[in-house]
PQR file of N, CA, C, O and H, with PARSE charges and radii, in Angstrom:
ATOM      1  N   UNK A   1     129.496 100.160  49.549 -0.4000 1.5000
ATOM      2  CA  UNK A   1     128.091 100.178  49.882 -0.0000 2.0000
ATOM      3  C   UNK A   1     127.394  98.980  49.241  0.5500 1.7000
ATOM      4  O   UNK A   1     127.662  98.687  48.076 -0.5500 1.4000
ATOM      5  N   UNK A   2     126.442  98.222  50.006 -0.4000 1.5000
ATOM      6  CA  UNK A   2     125.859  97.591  49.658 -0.0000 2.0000
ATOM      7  C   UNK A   2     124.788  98.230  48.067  0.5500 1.7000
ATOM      8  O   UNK A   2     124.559  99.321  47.543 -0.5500 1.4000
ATOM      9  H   UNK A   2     126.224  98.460  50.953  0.4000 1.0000
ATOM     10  N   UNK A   3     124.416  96.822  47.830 -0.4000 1.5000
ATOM     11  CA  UNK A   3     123.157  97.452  46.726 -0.0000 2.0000
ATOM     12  C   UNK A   3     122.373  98.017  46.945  0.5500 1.7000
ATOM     13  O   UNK A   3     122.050  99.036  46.336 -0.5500 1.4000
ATOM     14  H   UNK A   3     124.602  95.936  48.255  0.4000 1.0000
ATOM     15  N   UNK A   4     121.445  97.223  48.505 -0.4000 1.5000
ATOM     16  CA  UNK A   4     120.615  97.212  48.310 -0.0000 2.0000
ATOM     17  C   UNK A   4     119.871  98.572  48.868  0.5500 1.7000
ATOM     18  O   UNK A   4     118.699  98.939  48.774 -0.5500 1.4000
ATOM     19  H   UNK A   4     121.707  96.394  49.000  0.4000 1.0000
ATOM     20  N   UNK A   5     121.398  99.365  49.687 -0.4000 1.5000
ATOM     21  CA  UNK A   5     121.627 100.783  49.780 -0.0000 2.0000
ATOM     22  C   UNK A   5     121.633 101.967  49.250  0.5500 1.7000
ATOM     23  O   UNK A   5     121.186 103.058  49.604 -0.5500 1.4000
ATOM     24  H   UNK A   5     122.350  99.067  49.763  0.4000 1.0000
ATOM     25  N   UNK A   6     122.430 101.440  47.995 -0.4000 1.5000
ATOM     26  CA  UNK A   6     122.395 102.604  46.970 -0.0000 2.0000
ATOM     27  C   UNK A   6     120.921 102.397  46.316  0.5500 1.7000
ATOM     28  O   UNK A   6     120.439 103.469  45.948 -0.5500 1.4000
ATOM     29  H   UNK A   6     122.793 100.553  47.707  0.4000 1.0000
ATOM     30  N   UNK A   7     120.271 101.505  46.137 -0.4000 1.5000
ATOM     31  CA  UNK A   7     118.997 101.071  45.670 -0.0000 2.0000
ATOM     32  C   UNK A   7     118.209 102.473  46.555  0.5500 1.7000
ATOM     33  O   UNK A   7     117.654 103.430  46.015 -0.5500 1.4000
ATOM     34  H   UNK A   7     120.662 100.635  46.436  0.4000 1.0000
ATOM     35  N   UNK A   8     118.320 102.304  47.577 -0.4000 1.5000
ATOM     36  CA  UNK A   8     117.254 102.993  48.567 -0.0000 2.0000
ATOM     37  C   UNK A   8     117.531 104.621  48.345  0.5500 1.7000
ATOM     38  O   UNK A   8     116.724 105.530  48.541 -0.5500 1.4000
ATOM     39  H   UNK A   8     118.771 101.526  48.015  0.4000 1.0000
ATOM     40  N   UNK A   9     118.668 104.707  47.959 -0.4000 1.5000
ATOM     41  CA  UNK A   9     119.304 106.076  47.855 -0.0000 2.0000
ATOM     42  C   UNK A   9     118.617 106.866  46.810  0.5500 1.7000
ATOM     43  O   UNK A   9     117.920 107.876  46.907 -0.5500 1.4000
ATOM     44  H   UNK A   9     119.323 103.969  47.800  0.4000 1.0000
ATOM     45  N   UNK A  10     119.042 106.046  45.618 -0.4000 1.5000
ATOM     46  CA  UNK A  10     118.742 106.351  44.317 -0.0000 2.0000
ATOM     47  C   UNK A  10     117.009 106.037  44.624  0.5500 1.7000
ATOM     48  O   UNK A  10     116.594 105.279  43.746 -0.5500 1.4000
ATOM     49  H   UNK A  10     119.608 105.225  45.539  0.4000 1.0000
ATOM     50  N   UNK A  11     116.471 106.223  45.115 -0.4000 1.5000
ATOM     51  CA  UNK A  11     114.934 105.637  44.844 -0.0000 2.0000
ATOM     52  C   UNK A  11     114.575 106.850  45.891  0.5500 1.7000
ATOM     53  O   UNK A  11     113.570 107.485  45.571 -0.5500 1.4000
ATOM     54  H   UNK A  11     116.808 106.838  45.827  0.4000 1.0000
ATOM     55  N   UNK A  12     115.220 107.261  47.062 -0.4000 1.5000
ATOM     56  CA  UNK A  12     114.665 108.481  47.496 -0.0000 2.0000
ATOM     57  C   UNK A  12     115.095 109.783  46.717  0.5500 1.7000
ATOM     58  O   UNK A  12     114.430 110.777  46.427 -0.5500 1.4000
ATOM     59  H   UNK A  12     116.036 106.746  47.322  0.4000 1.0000
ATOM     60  N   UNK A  13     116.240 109.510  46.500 -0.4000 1.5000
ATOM     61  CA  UNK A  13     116.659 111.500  45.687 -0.0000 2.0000
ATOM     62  C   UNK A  13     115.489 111.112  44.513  0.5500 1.7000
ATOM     63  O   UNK A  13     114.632 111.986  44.644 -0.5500 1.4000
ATOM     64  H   UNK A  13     116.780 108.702  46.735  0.4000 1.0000
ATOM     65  N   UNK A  14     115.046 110.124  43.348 -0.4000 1.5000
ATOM     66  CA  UNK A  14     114.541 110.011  42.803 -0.0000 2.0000
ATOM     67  C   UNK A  14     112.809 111.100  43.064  0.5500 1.7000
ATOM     68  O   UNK A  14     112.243 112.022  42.477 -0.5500 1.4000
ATOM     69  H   UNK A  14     115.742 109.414  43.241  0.4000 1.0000
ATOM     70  N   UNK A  15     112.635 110.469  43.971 -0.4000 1.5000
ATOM     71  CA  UNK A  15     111.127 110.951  44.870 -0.0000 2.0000
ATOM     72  C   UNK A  15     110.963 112.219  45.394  0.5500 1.7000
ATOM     73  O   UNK A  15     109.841 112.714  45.502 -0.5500 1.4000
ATOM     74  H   UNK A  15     113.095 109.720  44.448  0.4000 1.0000
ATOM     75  N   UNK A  16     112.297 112.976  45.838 -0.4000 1.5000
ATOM     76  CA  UNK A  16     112.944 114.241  45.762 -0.0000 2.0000
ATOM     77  C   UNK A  16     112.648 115.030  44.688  0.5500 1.7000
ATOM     78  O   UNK A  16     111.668 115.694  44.350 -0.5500 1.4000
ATOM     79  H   UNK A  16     113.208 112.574  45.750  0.4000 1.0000
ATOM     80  N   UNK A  17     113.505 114.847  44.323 -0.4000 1.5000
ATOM     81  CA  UNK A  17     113.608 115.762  42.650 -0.0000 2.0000
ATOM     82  C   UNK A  17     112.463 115.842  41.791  0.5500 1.7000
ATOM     83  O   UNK A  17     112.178 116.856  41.154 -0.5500 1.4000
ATOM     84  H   UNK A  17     114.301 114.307  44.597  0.4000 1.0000
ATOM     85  N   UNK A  18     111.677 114.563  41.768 -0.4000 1.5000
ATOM     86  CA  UNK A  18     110.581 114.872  40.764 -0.0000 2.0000
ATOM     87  C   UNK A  18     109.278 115.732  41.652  0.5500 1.7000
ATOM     88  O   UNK A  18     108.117 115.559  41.282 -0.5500 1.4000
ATOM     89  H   UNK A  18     111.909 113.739  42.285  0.4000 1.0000
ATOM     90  N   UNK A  19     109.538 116.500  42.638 -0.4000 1.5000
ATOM     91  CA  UNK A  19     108.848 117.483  42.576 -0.0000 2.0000
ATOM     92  C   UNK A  19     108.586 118.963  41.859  0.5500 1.7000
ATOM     93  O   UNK A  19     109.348 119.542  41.084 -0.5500 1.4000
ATOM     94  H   UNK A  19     110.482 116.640  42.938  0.4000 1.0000
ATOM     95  N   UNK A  20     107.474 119.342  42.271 -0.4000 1.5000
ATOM     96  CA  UNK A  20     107.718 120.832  41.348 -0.0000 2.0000
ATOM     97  C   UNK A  20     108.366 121.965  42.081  0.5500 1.7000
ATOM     98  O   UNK A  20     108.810 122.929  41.458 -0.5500 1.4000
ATOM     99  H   UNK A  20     106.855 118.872  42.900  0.4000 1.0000
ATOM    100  N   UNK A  21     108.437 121.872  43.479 -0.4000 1.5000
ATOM    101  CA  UNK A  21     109.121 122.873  43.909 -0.0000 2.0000
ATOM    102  C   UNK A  21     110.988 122.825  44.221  0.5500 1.7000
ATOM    103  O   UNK A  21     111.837 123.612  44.639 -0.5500 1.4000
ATOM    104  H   UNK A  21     108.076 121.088  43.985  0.4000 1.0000
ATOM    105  N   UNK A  22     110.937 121.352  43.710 -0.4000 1.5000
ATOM    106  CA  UNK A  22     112.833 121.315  43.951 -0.0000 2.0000
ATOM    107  C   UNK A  22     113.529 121.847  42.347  0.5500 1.7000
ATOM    108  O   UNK A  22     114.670 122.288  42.206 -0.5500 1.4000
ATOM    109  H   UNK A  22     110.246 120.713  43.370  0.4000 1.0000
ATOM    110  N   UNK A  23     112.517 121.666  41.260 -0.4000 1.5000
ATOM    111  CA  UNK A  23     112.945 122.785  39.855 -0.0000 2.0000
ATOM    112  C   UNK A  23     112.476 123.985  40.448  0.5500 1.7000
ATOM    113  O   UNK A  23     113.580 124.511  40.311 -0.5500 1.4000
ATOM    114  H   UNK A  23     111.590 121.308  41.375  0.4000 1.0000
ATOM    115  N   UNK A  24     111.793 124.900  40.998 -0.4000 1.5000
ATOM    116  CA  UNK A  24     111.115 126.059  41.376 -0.0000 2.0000
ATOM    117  C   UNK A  24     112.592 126.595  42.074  0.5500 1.7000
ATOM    118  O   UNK A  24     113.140 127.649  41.749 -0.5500 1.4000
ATOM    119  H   UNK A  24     110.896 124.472  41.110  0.4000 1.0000
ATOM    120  N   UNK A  25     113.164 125.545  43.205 -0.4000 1.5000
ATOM    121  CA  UNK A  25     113.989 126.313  43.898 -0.0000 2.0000
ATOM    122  C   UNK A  25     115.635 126.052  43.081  0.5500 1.7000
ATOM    123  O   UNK A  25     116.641 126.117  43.786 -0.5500 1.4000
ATOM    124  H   UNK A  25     112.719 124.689  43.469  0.4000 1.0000
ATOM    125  N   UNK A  26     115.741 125.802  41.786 -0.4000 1.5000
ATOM    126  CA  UNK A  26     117.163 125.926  41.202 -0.0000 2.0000
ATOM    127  C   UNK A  26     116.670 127.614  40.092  0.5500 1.7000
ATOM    128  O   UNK A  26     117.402 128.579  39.871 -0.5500 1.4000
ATOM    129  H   UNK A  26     114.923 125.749  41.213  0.4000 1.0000
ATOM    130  N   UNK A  27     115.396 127.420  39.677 -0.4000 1.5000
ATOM    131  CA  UNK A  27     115.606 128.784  38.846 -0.0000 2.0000
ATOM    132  C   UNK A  27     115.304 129.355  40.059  0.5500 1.7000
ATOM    133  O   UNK A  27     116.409 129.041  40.501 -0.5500 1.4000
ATOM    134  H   UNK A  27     114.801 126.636  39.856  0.4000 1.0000
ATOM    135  N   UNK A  28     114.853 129.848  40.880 -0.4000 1.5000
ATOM    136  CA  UNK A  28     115.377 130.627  42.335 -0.0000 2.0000
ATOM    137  C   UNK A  28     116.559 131.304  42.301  0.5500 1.7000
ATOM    138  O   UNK A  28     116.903 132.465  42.081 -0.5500 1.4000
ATOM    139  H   UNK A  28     113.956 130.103  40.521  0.4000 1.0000
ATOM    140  N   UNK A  29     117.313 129.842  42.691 -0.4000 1.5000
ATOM    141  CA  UNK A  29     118.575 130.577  42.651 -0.0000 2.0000
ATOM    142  C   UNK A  29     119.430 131.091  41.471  0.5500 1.7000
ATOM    143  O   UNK A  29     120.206 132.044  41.536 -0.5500 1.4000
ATOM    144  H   UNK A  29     117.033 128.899  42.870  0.4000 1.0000
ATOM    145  N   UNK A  30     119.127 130.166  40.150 -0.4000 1.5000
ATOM    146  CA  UNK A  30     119.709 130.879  39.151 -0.0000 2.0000
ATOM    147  C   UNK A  30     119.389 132.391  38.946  0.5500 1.7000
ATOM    148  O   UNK A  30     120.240 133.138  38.463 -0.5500 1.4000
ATOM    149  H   UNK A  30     118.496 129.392  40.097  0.4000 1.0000
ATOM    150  N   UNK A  31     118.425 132.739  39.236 -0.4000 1.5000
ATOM    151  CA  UNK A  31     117.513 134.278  38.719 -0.0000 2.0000
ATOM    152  C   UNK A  31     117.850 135.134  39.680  0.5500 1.7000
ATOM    153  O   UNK A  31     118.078 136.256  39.228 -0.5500 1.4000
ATOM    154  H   UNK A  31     117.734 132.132  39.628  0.4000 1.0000
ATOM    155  N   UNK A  32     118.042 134.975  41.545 -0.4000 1.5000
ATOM    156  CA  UNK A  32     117.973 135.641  42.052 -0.0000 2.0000
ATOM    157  C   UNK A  32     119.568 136.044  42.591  0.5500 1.7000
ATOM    158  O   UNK A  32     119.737 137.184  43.025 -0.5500 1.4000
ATOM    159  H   UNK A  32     117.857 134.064  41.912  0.4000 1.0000
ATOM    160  N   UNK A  33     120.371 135.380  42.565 -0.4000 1.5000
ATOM    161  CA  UNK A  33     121.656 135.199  42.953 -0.0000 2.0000
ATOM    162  C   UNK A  33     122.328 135.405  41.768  0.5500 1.7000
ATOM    163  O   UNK A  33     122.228 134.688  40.773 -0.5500 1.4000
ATOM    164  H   UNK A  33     120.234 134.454  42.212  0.4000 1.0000
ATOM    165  N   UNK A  34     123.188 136.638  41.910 -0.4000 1.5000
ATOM    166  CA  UNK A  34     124.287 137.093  41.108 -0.0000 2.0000
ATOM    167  C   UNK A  34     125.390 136.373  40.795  0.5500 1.7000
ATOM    168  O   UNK A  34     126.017 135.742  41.646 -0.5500 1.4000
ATOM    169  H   UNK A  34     123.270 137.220  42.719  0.4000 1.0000
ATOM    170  N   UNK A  35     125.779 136.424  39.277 -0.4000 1.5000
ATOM    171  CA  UNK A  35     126.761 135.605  39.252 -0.0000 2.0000
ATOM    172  C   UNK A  35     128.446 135.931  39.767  0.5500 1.7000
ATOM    173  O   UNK A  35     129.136 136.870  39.371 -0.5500 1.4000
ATOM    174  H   UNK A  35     125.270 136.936  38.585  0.4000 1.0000
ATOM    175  N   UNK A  36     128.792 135.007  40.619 -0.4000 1.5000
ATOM    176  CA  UNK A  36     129.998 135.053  41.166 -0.0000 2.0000
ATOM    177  C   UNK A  36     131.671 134.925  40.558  0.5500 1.7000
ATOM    178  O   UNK A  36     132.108 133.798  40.326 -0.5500 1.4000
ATOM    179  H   UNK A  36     128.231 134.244  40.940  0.4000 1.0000
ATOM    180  N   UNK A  37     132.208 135.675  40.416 -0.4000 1.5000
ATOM    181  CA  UNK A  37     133.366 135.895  39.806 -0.0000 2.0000
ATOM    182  C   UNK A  37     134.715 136.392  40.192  0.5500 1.7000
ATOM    183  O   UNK A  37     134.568 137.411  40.866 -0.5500 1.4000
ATOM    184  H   UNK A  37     131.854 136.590  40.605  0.4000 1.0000
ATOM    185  N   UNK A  38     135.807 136.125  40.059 -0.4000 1.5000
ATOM    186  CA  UNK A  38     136.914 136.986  40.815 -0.0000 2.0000
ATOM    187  C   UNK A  38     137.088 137.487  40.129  0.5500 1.7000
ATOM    188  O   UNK A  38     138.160 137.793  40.650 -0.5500 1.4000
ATOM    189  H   UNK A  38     135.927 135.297  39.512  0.4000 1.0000
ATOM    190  N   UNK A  39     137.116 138.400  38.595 -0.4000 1.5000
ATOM    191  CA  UNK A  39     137.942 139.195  37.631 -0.0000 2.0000
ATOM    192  C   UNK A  39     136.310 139.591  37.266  0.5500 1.7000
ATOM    193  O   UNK A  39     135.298 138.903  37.140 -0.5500 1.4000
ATOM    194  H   UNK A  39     136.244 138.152  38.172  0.4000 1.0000
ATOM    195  N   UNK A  40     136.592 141.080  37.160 -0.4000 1.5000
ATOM    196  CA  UNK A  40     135.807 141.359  35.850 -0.0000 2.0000
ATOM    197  C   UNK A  40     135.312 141.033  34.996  0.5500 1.7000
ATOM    198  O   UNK A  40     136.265 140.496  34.431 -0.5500 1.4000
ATOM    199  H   UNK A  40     137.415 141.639  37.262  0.4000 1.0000
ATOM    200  N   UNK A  41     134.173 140.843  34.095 -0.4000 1.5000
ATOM    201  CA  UNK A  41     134.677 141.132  32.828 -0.0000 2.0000
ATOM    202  C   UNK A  41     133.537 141.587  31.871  0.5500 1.7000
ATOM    203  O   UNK A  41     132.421 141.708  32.378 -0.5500 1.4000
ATOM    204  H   UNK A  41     133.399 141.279  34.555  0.4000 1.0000
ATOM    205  N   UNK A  42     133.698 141.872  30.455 -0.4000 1.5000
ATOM    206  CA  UNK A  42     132.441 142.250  29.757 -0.0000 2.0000
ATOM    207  C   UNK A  42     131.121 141.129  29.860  0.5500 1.7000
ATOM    208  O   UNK A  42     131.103 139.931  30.143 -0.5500 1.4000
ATOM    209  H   UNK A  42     134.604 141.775  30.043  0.4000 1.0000
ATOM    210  N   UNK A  43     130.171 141.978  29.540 -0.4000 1.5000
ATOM    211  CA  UNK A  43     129.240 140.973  29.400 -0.0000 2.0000
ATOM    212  C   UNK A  43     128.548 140.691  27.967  0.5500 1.7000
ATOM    213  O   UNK A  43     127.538 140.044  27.690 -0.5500 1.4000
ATOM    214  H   UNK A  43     130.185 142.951  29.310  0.4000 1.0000
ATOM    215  N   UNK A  44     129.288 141.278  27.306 -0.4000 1.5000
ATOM    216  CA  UNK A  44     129.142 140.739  26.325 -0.0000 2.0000
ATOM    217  C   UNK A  44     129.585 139.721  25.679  0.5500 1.7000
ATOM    218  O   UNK A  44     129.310 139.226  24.586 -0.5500 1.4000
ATOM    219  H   UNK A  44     130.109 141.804  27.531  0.4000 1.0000
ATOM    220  N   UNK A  45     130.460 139.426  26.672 -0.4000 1.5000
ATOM    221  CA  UNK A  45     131.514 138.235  26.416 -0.0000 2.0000
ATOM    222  C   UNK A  45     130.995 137.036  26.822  0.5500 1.7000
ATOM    223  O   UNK A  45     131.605 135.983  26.634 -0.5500 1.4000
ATOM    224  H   UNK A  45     130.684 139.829  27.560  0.4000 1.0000
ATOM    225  N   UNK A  46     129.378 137.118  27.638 -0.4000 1.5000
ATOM    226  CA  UNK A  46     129.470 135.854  28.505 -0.0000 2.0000
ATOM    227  C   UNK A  46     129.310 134.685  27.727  0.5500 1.7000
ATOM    228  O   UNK A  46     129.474 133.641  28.359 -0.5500 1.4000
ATOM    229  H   UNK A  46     128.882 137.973  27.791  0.4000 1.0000
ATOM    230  N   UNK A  47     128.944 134.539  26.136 -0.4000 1.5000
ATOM    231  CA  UNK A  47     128.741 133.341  25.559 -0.0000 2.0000
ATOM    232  C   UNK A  47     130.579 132.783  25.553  0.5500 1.7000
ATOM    233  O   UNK A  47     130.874 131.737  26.131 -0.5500 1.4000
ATOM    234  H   UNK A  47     128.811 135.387  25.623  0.4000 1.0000
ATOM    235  N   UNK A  48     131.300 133.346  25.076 -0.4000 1.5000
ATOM    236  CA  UNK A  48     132.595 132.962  25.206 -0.0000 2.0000
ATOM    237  C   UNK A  48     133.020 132.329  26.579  0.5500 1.7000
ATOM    238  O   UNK A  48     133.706 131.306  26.600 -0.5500 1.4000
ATOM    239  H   UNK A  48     131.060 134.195  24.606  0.4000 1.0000
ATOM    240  N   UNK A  49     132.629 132.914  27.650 -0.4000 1.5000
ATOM    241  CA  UNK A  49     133.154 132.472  28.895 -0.0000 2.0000
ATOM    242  C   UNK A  49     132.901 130.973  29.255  0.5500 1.7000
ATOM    243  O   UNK A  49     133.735 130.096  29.477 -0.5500 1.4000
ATOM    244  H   UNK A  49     132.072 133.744  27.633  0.4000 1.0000
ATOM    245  N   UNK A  50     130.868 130.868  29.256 -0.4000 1.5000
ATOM    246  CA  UNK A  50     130.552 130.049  29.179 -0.0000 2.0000
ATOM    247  C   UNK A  50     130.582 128.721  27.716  0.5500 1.7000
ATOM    248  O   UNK A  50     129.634 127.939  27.640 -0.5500 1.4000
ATOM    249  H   UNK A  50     130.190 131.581  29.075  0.4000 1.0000
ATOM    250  N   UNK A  51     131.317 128.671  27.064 -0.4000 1.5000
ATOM    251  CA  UNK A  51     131.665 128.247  26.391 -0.0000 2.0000
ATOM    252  C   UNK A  51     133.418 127.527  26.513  0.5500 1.7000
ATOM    253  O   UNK A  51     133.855 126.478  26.040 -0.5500 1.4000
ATOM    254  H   UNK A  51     132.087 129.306  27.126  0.4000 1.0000
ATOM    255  N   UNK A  52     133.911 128.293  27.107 -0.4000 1.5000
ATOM    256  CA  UNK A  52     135.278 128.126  28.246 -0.0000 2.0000
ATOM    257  C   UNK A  52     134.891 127.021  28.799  0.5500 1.7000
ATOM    258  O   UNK A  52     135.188 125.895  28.402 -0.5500 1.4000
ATOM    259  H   UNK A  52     133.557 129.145  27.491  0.4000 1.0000
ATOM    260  N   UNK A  53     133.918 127.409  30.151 -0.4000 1.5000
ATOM    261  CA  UNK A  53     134.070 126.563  31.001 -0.0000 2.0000
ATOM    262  C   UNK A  53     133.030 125.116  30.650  0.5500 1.7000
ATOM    263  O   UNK A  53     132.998 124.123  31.376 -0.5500 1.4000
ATOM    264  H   UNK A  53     133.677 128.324  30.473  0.4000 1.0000
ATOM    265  N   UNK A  54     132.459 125.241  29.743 -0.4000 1.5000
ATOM    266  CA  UNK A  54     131.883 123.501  29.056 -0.0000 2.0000
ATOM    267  C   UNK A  54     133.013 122.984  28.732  0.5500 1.7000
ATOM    268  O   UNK A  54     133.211 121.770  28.784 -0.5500 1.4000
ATOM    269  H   UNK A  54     132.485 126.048  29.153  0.4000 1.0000
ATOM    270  N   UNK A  55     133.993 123.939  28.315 -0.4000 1.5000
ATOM    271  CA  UNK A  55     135.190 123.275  27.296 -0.0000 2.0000
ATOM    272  C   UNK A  55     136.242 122.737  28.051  0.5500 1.7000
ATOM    273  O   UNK A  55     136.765 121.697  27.651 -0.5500 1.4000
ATOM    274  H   UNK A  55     133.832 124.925  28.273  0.4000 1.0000
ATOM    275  N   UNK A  56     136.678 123.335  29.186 -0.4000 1.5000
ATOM    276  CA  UNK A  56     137.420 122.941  30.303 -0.0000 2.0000
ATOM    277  C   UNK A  56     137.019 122.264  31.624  0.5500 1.7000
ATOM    278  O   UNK A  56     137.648 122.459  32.664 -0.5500 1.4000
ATOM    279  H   UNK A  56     136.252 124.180  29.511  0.4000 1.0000
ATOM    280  N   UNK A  57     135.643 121.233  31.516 -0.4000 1.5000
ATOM    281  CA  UNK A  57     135.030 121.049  32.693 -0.0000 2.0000
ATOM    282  C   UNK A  57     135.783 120.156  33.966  0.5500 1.7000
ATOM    283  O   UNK A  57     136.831 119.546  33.753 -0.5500 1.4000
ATOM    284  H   UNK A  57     135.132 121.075  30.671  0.4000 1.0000
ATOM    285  N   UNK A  58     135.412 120.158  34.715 -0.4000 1.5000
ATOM    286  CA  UNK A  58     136.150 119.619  35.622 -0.0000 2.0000
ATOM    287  C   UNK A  58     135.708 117.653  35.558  0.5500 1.7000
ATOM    288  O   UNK A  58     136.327 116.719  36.069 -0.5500 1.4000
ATOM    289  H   UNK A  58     134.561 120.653  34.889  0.4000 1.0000
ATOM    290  N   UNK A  59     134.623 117.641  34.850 -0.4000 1.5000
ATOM    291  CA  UNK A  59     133.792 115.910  34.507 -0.0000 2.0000
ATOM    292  C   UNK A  59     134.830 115.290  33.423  0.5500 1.7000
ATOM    293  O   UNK A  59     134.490 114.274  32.817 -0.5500 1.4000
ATOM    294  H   UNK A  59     134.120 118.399  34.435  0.4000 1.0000
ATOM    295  N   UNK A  60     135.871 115.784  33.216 -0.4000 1.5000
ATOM    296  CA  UNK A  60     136.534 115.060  31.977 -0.0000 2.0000
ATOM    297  C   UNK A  60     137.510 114.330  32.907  0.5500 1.7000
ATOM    298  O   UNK A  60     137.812 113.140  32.825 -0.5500 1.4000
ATOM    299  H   UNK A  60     136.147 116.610  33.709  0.4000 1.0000
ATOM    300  N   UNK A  61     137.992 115.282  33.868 -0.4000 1.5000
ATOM    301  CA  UNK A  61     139.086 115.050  35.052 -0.0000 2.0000
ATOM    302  C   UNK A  61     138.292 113.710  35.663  0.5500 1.7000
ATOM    303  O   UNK A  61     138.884 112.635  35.572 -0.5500 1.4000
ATOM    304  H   UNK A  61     137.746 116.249  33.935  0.4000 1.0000
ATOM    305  N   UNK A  62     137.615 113.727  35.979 -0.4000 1.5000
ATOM    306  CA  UNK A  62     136.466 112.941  37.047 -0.0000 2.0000
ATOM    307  C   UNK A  62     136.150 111.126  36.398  0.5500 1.7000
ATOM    308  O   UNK A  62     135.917 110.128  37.080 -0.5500 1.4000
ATOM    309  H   UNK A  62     137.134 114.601  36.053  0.4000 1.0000
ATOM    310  N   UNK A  63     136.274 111.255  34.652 -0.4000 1.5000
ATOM    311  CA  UNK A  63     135.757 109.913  33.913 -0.0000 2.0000
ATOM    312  C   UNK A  63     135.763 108.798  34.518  0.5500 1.7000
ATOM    313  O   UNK A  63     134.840 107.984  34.544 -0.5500 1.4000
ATOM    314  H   UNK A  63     136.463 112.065  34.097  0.4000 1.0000
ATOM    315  N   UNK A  64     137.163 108.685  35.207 -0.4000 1.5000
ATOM    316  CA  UNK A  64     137.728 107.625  36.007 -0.0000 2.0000
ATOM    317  C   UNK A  64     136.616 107.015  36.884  0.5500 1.7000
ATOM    318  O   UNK A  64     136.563 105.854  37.291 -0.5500 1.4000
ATOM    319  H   UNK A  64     137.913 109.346  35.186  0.4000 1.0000
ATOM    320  N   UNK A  65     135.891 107.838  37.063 -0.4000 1.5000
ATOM    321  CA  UNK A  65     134.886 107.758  38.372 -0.0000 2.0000
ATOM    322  C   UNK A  65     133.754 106.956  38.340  0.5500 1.7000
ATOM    323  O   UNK A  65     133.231 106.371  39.288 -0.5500 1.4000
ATOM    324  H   UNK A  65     135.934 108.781  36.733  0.4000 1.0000
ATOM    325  N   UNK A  66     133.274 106.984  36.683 -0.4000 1.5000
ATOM    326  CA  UNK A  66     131.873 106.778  36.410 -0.0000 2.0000
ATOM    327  C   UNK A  66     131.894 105.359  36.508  0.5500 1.7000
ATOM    328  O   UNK A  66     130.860 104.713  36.339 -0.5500 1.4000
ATOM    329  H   UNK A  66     133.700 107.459  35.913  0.4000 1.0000
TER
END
């Protein structure tokens, strides 16, 4: 891709996002949508889980990329 493409790209999602209703519609979905899982499990456990998956992220795989 040209520059002066990704320029235009990055300058519209930019103009996107800094609205107030595109944060409005991620806690949306965080709050209203159940979290998805194939196994069980306690919930008391969820700091451990989520603590898992920071620890195993899939962005470490990805570095190559940046």
């Amino acid at each position: 891709m040209k520059k002066e493409n990704l320029e235009k790209i990055q300058g519209t999602l930019e103009l996107k996002t800094r609205k107030w209703w595109f944060l409005l519609i991620f806690i949306l979905i965080g709050t209203i949508t159940p979290p998805i899982v194939t196994k069980g499990y306690d919930p008391s456990k969820t700091g451990e889980i989520i603590s898992y998956i920071l620890q195993n992220s899939l962005i470490k795989s990805c570095s190559p990329l940046f």
